[in-house]
N, C-alpha and C positions, 0 to 999 in steps of 0.2 A: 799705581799707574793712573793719569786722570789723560782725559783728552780735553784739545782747545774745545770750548764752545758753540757747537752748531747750529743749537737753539737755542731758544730765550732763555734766558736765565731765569731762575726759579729763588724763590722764598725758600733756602735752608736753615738747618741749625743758625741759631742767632743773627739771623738777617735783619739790621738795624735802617737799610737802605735797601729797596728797589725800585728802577725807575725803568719803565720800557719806550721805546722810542715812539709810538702810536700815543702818548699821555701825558700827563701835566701831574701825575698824582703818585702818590709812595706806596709800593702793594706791600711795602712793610708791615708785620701787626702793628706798628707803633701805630701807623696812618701821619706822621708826621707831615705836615703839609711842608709844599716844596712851592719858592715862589718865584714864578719866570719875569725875568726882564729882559725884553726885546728878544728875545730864543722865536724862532718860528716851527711850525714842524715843514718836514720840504720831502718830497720823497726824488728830491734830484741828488745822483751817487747813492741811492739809495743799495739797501741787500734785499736783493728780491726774494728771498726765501723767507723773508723777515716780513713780507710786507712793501718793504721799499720806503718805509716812513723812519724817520731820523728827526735831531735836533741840529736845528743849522744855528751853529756863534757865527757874528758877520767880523770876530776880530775889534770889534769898534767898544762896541758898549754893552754887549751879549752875556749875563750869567744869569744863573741862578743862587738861591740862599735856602737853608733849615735852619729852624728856629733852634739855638741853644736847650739843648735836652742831655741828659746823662746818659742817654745810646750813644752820642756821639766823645765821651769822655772816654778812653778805652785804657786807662792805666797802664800795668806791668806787664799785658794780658796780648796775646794774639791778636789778631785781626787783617783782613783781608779789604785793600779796596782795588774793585778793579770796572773796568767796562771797555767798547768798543769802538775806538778813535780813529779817524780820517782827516789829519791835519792839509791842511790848503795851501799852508806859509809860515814857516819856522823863524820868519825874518820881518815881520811888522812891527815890532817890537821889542823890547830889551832883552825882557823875559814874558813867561807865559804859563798864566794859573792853571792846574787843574784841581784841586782841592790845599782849601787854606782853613785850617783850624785855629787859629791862634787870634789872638785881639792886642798881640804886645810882638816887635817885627823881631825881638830880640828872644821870645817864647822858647823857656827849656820843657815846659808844661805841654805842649800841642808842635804845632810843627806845619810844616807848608809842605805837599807836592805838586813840583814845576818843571817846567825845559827852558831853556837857556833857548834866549835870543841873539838879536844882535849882539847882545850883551859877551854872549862865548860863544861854546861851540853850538852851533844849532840844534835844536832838538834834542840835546843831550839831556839825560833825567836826571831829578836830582830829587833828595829831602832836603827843604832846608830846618835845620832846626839847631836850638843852642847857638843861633847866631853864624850860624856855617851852612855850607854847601858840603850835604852829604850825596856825594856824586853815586848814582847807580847805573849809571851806562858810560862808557867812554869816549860815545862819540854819537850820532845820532837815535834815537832809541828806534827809531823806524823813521821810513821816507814818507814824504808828503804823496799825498796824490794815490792811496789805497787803506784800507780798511784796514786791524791791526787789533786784536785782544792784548788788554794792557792789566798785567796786575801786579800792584804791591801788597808784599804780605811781610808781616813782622811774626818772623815762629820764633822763641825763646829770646835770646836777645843779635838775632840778625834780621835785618831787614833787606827781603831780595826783590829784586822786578823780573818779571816775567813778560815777553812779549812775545805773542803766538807761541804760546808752551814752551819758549827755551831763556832759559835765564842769562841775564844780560850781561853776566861774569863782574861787576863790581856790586858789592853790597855795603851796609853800613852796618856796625857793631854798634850797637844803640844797647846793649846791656839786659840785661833780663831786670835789673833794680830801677830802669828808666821809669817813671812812672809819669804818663800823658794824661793827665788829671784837669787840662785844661777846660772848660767848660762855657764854647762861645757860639755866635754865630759860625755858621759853617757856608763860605763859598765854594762855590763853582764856578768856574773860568773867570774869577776873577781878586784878585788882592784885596785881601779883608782890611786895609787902612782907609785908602784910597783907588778912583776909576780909573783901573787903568791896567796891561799886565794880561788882556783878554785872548784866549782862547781863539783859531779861528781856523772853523771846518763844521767837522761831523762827530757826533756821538750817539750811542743809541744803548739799552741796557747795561744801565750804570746797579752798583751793586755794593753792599757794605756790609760787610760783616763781623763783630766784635766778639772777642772770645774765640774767635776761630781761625786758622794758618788753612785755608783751603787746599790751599797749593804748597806743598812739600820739599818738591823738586821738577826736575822737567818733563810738560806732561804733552808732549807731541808723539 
């Protein structure tokens, strides 16, 4: 049994990414550095228990990037990414970044996690990878306008989303022989080709972990 998150997220087992809302910096061992463009911090929507401090995307031109490193290469192997989002507007845009690993749009090696814009159904989550829309929700993964623990995790060869501890009933069978070997820059809220695809709202304790399925099953 695990529970949603009430505090900060912590540096566990294989933690290749941590990022808390008060910082600019990876409390990773790697220390990989993380580099902000136009991100502010804001403590307005902020979680007062937290602090009140967050990352504001304005939607427009807001992400972040990690430098290409083999933490971020996760092969055949588990791994867990998750953190805590506050979307503003599901509708600015077509679609909308929130981790893009790949440097090829077509990438069977790495893979994109996104929500649908204008483009479909709102908000809905998805992996894209192989060239597809591996859908993990079937309809908004959560509402705009409140705060919302988001996590994918890849345990053996499925891939589930969890949001606020309960799993979002579609998954994708991505295989246990998938091997994500790809080895690129890595964005945040934003499309690793080109500017555009942005993010917009709130985030705060972002988390990555390789080698490890954190989350099981539903943990409310």
């Amino acid at each position: 049994d695990f529970d949603v998150p009430t505090s900060r997220l912590t540096a566990i087992t294989n933690t290749k990414l941590l990022i808390h809302s008060n910082q600019s910096y990876n409390e990773a061992d790697n220390k990989l550095p993380v580099s902000l463009n136009g991100i502010t911090f804001t403590t307005s929507n902020g979680r007062s228990a937290w602090g009140g401090s967050n990352w504001l995307f304005d939607g427009t031109n807001d992400y972040a990037t990690l430098p290409a490193n083999d933490d971020f290469v996760f092969g055949t192997g588990d791994f867990t990414i998750e953190a805590w989002l506050y979307s503003t507007d599901w509708g600015h845009t077509g679609y909308i970044n929130w981790f893009d690993f790949r440097d090829a749009d077509a990438d069977s090696d790495a893979f994109w996690l996104g929500f649908q814009g204008t483009a479909g159904t709102q908000g809905r989550l998805y992996m894209y990878h192989g060239n597809q829309n591996r859908f993990l929700s079937s309809s908004a993964a959560f509402s705009t306008g409140g705060w919302h623990h988001l996590a994918v995790v890849r345990n053996g060869g499925t891939v589930t989303a969890y949001v606020d501890g309960t799993a979002t009933g579609s998954t994708y069978n991505i295989g246990t022989s998938t091997d994500l070997s790809g080895r690129n820059t890595v964005y945040l809220s934003r499309f690793f080709l080109q500017s555009n695809y942005y993010f917009k709202g709130h985030m705060e304790d972002i988390r990555i972990t390789k080698g490890l399925a954190v989350y099981t099953g539903n943990f409310t």
